[in-house]
C-alpha positions in Angstrom: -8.9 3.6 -9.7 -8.8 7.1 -10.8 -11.7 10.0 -10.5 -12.4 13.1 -12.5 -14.7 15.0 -9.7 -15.5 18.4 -10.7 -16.8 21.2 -9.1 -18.4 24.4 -9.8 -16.7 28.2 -8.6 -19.9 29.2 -7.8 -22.7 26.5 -6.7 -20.2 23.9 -5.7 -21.4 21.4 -8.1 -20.0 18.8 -10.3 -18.7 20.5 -13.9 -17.4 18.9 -16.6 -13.8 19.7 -17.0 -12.1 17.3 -15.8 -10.3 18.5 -12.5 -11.8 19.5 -9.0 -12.6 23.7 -9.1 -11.1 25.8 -6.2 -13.8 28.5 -4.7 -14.0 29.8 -1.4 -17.6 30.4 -0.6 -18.0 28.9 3.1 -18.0 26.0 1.9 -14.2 24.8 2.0 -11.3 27.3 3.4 -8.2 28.3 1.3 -5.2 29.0 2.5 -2.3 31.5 1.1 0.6 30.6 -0.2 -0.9 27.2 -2.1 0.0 28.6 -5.6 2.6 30.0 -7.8 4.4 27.5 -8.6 4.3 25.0 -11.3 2.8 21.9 -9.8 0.3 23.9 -6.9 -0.9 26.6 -9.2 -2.6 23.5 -10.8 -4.0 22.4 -8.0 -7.9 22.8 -6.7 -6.9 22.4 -2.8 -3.4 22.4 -1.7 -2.4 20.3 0.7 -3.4 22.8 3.9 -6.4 23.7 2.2 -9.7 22.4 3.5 -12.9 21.5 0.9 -16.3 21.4 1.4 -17.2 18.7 3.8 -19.1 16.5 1.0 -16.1 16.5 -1.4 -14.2 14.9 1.7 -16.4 12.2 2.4 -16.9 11.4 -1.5 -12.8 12.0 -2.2 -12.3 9.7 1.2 -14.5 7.3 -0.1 -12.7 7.3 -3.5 -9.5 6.6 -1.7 -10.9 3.8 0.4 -12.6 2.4 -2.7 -8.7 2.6 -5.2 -6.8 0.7 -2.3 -9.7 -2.1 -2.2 -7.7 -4.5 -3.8 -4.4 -4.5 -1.7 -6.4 -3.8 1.2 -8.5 -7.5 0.7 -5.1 -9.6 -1.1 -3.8 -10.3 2.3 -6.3 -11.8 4.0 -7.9 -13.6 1.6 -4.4 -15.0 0.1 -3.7 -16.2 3.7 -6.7 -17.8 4.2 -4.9 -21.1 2.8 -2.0 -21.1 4.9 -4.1 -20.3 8.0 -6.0 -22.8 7.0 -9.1 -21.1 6.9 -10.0 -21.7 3.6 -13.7 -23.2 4.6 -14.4 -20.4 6.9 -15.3 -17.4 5.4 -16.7 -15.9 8.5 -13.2 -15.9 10.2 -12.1 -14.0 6.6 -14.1 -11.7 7.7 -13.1 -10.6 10.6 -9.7 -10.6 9.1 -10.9 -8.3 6.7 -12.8 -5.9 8.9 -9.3 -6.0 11.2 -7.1 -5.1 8.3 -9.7 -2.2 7.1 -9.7 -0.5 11.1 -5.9 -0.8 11.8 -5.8 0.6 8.2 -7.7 3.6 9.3 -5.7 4.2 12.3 -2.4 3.7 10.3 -3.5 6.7 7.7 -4.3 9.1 10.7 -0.8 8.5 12.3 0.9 9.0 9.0 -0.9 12.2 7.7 -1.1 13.6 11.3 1.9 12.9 12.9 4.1 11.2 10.3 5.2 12.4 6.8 2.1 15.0 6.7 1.7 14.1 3.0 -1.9 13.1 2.0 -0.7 9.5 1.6 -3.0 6.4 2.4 -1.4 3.5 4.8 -3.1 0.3 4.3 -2.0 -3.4 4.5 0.4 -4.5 2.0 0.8 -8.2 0.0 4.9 -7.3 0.3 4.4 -9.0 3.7 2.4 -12.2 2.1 4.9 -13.7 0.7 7.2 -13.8 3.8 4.4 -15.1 5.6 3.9 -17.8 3.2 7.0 -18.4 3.7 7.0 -19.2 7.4 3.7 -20.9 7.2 4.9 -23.2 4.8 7.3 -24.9 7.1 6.9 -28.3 8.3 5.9 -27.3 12.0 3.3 -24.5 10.7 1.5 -26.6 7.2 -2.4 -27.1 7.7 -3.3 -30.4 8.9 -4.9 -32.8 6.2 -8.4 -32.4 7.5 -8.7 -28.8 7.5 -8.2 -29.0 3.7 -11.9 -31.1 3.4 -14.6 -29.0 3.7 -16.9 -32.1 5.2 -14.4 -32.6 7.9 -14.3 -28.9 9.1 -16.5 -27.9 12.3 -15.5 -24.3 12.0 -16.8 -23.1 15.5 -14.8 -26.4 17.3 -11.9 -25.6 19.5 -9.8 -28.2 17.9 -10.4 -25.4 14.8 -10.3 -22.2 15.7 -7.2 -23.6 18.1 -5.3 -24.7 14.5 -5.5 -21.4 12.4 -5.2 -19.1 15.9 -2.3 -20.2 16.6 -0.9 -19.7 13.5 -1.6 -15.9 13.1 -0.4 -15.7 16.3 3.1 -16.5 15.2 2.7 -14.1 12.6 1.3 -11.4 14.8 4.9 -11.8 17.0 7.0 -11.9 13.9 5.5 -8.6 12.3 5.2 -6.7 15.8 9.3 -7.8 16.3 10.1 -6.7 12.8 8.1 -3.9 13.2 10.5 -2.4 15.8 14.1 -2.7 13.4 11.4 -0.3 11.4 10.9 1.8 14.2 14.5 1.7 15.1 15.8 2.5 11.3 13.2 5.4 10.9 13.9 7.1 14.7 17.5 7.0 14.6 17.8 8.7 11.1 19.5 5.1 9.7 17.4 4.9 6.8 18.9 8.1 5.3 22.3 6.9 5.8 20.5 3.3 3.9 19.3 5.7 0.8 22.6 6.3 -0.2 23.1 3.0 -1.4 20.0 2.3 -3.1 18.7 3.1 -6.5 16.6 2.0 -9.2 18.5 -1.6 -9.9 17.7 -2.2 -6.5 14.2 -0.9 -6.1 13.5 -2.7 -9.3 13.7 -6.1 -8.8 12.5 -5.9 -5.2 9.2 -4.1 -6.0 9.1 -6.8 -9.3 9.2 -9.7 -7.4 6.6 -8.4 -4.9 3.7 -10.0 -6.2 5.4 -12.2 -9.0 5.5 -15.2 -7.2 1.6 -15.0 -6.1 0.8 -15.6 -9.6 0.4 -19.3 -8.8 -2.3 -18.5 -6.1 -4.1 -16.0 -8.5 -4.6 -18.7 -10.9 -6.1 -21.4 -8.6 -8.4 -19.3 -7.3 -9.2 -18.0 -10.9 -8.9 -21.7 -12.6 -12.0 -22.4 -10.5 -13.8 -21.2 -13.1 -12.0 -19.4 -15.9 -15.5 -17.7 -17.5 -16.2 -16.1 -14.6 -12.5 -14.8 -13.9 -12.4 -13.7 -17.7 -15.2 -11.9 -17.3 -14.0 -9.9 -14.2 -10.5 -9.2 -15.9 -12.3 -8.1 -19.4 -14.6 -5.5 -17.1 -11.8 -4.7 -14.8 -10.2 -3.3 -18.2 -13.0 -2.4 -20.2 -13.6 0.1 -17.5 -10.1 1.5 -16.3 -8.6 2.0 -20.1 -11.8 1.6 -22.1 -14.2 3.8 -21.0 -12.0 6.0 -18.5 -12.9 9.5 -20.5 -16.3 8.3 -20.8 -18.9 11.1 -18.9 -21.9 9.7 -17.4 -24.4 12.4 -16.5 -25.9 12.7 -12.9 -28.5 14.9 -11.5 -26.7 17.6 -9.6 -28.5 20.5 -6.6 -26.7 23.7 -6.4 -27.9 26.6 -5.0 -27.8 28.9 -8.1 -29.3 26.5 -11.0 -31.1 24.7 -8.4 -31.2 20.8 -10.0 -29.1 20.1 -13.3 -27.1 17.9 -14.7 -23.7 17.4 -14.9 -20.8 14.7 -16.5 -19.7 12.4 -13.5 -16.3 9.8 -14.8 -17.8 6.8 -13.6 -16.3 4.1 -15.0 -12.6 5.8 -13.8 -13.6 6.1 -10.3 -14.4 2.9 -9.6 -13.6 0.6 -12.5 -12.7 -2.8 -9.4 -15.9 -2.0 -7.5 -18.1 -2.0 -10.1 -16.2 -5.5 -12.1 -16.6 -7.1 -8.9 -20.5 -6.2 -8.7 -21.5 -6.7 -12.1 -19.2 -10.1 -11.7 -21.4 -11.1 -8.7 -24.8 -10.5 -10.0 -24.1 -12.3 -12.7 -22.7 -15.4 -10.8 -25.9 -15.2 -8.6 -28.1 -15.4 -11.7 -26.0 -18.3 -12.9 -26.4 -19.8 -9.1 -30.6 -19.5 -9.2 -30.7 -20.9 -12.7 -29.1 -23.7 -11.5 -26.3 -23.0 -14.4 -23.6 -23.7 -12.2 -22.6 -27.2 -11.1 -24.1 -28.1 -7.2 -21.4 -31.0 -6.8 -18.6 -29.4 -4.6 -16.2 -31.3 -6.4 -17.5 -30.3 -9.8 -15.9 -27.7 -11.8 -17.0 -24.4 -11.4 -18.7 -25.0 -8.3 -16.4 -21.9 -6.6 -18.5 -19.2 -9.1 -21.6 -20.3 -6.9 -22.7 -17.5 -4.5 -24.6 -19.7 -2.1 -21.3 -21.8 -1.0 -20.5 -18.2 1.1 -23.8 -16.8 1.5 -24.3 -17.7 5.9 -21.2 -15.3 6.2 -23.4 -12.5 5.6 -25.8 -13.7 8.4 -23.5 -14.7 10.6 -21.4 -12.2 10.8 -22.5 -9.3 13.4 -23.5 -5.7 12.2 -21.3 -4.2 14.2 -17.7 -5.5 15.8 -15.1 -3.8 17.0 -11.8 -5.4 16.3 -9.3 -4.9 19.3 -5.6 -5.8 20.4 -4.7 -9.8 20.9 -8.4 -10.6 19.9 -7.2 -14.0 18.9 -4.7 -14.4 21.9 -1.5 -13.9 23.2 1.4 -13.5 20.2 4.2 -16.3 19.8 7.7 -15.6 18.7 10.3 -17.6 16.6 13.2 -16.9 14.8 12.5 -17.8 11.4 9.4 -15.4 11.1 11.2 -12.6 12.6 14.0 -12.8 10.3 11.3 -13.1 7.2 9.2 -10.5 7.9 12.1 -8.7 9.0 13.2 -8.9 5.4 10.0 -7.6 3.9 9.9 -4.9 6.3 13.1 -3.6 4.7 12.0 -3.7 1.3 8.5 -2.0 1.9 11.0 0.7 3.7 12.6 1.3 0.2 9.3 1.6 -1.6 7.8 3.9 1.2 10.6 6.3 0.9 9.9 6.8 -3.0 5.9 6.9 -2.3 6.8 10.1 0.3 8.5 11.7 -2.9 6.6 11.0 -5.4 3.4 11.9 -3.4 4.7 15.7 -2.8 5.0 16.1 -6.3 1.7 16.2 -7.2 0.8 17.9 -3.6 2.1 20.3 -4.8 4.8 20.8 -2.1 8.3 20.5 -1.4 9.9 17.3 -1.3 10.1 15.7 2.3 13.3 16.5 4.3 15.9 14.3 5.9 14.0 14.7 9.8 10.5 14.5 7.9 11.5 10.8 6.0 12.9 9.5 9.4 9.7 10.2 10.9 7.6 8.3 8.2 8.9 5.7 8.1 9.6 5.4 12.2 5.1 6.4 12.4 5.2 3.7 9.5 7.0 1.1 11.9 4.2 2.0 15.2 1.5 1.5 12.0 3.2 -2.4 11.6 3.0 -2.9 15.1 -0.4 -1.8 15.9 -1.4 -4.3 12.5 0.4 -7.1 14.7 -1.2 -6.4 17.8 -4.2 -6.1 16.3 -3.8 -9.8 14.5 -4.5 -8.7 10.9 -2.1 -10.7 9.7 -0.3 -8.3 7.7 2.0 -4.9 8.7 1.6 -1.5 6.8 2.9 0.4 3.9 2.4 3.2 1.6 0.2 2.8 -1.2 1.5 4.3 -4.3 -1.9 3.5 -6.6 -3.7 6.3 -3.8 -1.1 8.7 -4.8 -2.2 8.8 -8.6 -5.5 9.8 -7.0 -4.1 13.2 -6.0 -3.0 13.6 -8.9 -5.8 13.5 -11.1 -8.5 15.2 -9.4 -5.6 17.8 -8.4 -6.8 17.6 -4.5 -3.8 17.8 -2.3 -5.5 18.2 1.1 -4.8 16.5 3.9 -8.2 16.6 4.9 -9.2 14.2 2.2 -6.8 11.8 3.6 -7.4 12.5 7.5 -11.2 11.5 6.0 -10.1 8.2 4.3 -8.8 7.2 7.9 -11.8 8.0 9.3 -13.7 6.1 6.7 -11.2 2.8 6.9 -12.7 3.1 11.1 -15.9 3.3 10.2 -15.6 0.0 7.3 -13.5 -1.8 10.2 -16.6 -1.9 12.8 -19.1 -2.3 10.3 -19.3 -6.2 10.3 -21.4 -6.9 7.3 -19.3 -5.0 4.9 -15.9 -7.3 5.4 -18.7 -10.9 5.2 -20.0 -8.9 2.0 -16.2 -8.8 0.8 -15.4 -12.5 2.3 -18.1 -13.9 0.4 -17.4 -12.8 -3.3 -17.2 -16.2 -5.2 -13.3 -17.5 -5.5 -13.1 -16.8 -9.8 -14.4 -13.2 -9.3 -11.6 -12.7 -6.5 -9.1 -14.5 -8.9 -9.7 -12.3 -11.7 -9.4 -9.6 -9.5 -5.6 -10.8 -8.2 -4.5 -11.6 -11.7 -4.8 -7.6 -12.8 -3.9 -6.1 -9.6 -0.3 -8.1 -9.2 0.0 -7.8 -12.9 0.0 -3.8 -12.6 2.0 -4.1 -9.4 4.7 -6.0 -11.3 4.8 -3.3 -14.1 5.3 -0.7 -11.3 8.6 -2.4 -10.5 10.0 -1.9 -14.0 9.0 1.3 -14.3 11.8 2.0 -12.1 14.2 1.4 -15.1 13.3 4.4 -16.9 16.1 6.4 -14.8 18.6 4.2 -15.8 20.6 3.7 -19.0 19.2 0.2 -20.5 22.6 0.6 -23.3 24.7 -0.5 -20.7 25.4 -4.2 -20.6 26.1 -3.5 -16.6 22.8 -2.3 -15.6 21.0 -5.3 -18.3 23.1 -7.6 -16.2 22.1 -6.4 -12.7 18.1 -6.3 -13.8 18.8 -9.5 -15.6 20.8 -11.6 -13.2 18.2 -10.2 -9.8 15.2 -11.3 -11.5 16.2 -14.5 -12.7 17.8 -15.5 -9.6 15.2 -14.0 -7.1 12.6 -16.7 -9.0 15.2 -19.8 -9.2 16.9 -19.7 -5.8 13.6 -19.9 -4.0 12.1 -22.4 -6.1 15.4 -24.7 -5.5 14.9 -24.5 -2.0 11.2 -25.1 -2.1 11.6 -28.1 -3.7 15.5 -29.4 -2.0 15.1 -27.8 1.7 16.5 -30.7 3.1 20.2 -30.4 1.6 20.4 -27.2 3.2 20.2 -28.7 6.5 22.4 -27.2 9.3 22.0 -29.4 12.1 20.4 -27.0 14.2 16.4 -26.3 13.6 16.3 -22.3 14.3 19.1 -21.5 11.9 17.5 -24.1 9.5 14.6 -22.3 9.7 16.1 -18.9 8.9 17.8 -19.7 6.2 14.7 -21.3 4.5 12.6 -18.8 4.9 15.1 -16.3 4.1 16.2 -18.0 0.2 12.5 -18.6 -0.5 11.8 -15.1 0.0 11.9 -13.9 -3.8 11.8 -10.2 -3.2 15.1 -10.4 -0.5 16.7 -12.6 -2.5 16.3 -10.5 -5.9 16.3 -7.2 -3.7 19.8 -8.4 -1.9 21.3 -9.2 -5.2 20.6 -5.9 -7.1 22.0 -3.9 -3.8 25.0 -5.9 -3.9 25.6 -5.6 -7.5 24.8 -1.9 -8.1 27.2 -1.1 -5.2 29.9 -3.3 -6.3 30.2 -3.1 -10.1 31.9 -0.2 -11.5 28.9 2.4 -12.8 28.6 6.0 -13.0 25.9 7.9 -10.9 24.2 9.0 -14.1 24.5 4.8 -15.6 23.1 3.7 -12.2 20.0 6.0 -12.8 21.0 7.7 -9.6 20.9 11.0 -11.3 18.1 11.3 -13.3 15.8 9.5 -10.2 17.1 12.6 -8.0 16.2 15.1 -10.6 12.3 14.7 -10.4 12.2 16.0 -7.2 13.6 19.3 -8.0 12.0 22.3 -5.4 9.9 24.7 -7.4 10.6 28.0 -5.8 7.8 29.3 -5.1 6.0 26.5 -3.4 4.9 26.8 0.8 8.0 26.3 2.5 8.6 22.4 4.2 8.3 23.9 8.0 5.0 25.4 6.6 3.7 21.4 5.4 5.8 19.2 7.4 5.8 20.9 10.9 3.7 18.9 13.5 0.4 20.0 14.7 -0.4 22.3 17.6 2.9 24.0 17.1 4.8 21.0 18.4 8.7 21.5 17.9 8.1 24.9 16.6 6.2 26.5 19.3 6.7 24.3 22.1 8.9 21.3 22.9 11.6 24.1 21.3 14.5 22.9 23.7 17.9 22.6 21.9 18.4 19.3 22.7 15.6 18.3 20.7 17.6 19.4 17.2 19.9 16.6 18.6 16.3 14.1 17.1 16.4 13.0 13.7 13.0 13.2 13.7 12.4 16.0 15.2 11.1 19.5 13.3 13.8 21.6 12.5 13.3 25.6 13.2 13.2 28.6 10.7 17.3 29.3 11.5 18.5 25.7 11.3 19.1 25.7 7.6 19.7 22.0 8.1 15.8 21.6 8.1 14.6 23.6 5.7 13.5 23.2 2.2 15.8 20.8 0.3 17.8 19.4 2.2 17.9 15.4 2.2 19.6 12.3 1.6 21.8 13.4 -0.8 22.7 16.4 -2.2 25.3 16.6 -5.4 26.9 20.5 -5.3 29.9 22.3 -4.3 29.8 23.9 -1.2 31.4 26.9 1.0 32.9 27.0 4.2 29.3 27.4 5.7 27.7 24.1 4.3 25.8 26.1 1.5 25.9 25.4 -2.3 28.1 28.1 -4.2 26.0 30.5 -6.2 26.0 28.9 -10.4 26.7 25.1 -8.5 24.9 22.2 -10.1 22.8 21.2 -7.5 20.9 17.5 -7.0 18.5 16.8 -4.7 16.7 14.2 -3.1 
């Protein structure tokens, strides 16, 4: 979801042109040195800049509102295989976990981590590891808790079944959580980077969500009409009727109340499907339209069949650490999530560049990626202590945000945490959430992982699609990553070991589509012969050349209160990877990354006229 808020120089008002309006009038404060270049000079508040207080709670809101989808797939996709599918009430809980640790993940990134206005939220790549593990013989729901009529939600036999199930996830991801922690602190993941390019980004972020398409279609099979609907509005509203105006009433202090052009339908095309979707299935439900037989078709789309959540559920809770007990271990979870962890790494790394772009900022540096994605590793642990049932990741549909309402600021973002908080402990909003009928949520899944899907491909624009290596890479990844895992789905047994923990592993392991597709694009783009500029290597490090005129990185990406620059200055600290570099140490500054393509002097600088490629 997308906005067009616009403001007014002068009254600090909603204007119709498309783009948020920089002023400085007491209500917001500008800082120099946002402009000049070619990406901030467009730009209505750079990234230190600070609006008006009301454009940071309506922009926060906004961001909240475009990562509603991923933020609600995890928990309600796990409901299943946590065997929770009857208890709505439980779902929300889930939910209103998953929105606080949400919040608190977004603060730690924009605050302490990669600095960039970047939103950290709960992520499906970790749902289908999870599945995964859950579907293993000592984890599968019992037969009972699949019959509605034979579930006493609030018995201990119960809550003792699905607990201790997301307690073994909660140890798996708070595990995995530290090889993040480990990879981002100790400056590995650079080293990683070299290795990794678009063929094998591609088929990892491709076979995220592909193989959820089955769950996306139960849940919307229960009653196609209603899903229909909610895709047709979904898209009427997001490519329809995007650059369609609605006019609002709008107070400013010099032409008092007017009207103004407010873009709707492109700020918040999902919430307003999944209202319209609602009301409609609640009209259906009093009419008696839809079928009252529970085994009837259709008899999901009824909005009655969830509607004690929203009494039952408390107005205010406060989610907190181990709330559903103390977290189990095994090795088989570890090793799964461990592997989604590593490919949420990869995609986090390209979010941190692609997000400075339209900030308006230099790319990230080396110490300034190690530090992301290490704040990005506390973030999964904190989700597993917490019990949400999910770990963290960067959310790339948050960054296209930025860049159409041209608002870089932090701010915004440090608000969106704070507004992810205030959703978490307000315990009617996640039973509002939990009890949307099972077609509308369906319909819902069906466009969200079909535009995640088309995000993996567009990863192939970098590389050259004429060559019959890189067709056979793609080609050969995809295919396999779908096959291997449905082979052992259905023949686990003739990969039988002998000894139940390595079992285990490898099951979870081959039925993991995104490692398996993800492990055989790394291996092949690293072991056939290919040129840099074949591989796509080139032409992905080129769109993050510096513009030279932008604030310089130890201006963005320095830490707050002057930490590392000011204080905690001791020159052992340069010895961090993580650690902010000072004005002097060239290694720090503007630029300097991964990988860098030039010829260099004696000093480590690039020769005056050198070719230069950055990333």
């Amino acid at each position: 979801m997308n906005s067009s808020v616009t403001t007014n120089e002068d009254s600090d008002t909603l204007k119709d042109d498309n783009s948020l309006s920089s002023h400085d009038d007491g209500g917001g404060k500008k800082k120099d040195g946002q402009t000049g270049s070619p990406s901030s000079s467009k730009l209505r508040y750079g990234i230190l800049d600070i609006p008006p207080w009301y454009l940071c709670i309506f922009l926060g809101i906004q961001h909240f509102l475009t990562a509603l989808g991923g933020l609600l797939a995890v928990p309600l996709i796990l409901a299943k295989d946590l065997c929770l599918q009857h208890d709505p009430l439980t779902q929300s809980y889930l939910i209103s976990t998953v929105f606080f640790v949400s919040g608190i993940c977004t603060l730690l990134q924009v605050l302490l981590g990669v600095r960039l206005p970047i939103f950290q939220g709960g992520t499906i790549g970790f749902v289908v590891p999870s599945m995964a593990m859950l579907s293993l013989p000592d984890w599968m729901c019992p037969e009972w808790t699949l019959d509605a009529s034979q579930v006493n939600t609030s018995s201990p036999e119960f809550t003792e079944e699905w607990q201790k199930r997301i307690r073994e996830l909660q140890g798996a991801i708070m595990v995995a959580s530290c090889v993040q922690i480990l990879v981002g602190f100790s400056g590995l993941i650079g080293f990683l980077m070299r290795f990794i390019g678009p063929l094998t980004v591609t088929p990892t972020i491709f076979l995220l969500a592909l193989p959820l398409f089955d769950c996306a279609a139960n849940d919307a099979g229960s009653h196609w009409g209603i899903a229909a609907m909610t895709i047709f509005l979904i898209v009427l509203f997001s490519q329809y009727l995007k650059n369609v105006a609605v006019p609002v009433p709008i107070y400013g202090r010099e032409r008092k109340w007017h009207t103004s052009k407010f873009y709707l339908f492109q700020a918040f095309p999902v919430l307003l499907a999944l209202c319209i979707s609602w009301l409609i299935c609640f009209v259906l439900t009093v009419t008696k339209a839809l079928p009252t037989d529970p085994t009837a078709y259709g008899y999901g789309a009824r909005t009655d069949t969830k509607a004690n959540v929203l009494s039952q559920a408390p107005w205010f809770r406060f989610p907190y650490p181990g709330q559903w007990g103390l977290p189990t271990v095994s090795l088989a979870g570890v090793f799964g999530i461990t592997a989604g962890v590593i490919s949420l790494m990869v995609q986090s790394v390209g979010n941190y560049y692609a997000c400075a772009r339209p900030a308006g900022v230099p790319p990230p540096p080396k110490h300034v990626i190690n530090r992301g994605i290490g704040i990005e590793g506390i973030g999964c642990l904190l989700e597993g202590a917490w019990g949400s049932g999910t770990g963290t990741a960067s959310y790339s549909q948050n960054i296209w945000v930025v860049e159409i309402t041209k608002v870089g600021s932090r701010m915004v973002m440090v608000i969106a945490g704070c507004v992810l908080l205030l959703m978490g402990v307000f315990g009617k909003i996640g039973a509002a959430f939990a009890a949307i009928p099972t077609p509308v949520i369906g319909g819902m899944f069906l466009v969200m992982f079909g535009v995640i899907t088309a995000m993996g491909i567009s990863n192939l624009q970098f590389v050259d699609l004429n060559s019959s290596r890189n067709i056979f890479v793609f080609g050969f990844s995809i295919f396999c990553g779908l096959a291997i895992p449905n082979w052992v789905n259905r023949n686990a047994e003739k990969l039988q070991t002998g000894i139940l923990q390595l079992d285990q592993v490898i099951q979870v392991l081959l039925t993991t589509n995104m490692f398996v597709g993800g492990l055989l694009g790394f291996l092949l783009d690293n072991t056939i012969p290919g040129s840099p500029e074949e591989r796509g290597h080139l032409a992905w490090l080129q769109i993050h050349k510096v513009f030279e005129e932008t604030p310089k990185a130890s201006e963005v990406y320095s830490l707050p209160c002057g930490i590392g620059t000011k204080f905690c200055t001791s020159s052992y600290t340069r010895y961090l990877p993580f650690w902010p570099r000072l004005e002097h140490d060239r290694k720090g500054e503007v630029g300097v990354c991964q990988l860098t393509l030039c010829s260099q002097d004696s000093s480590g600088d690039c020769l005056k006229g050198a070719t230069e490629t950055r990333m």
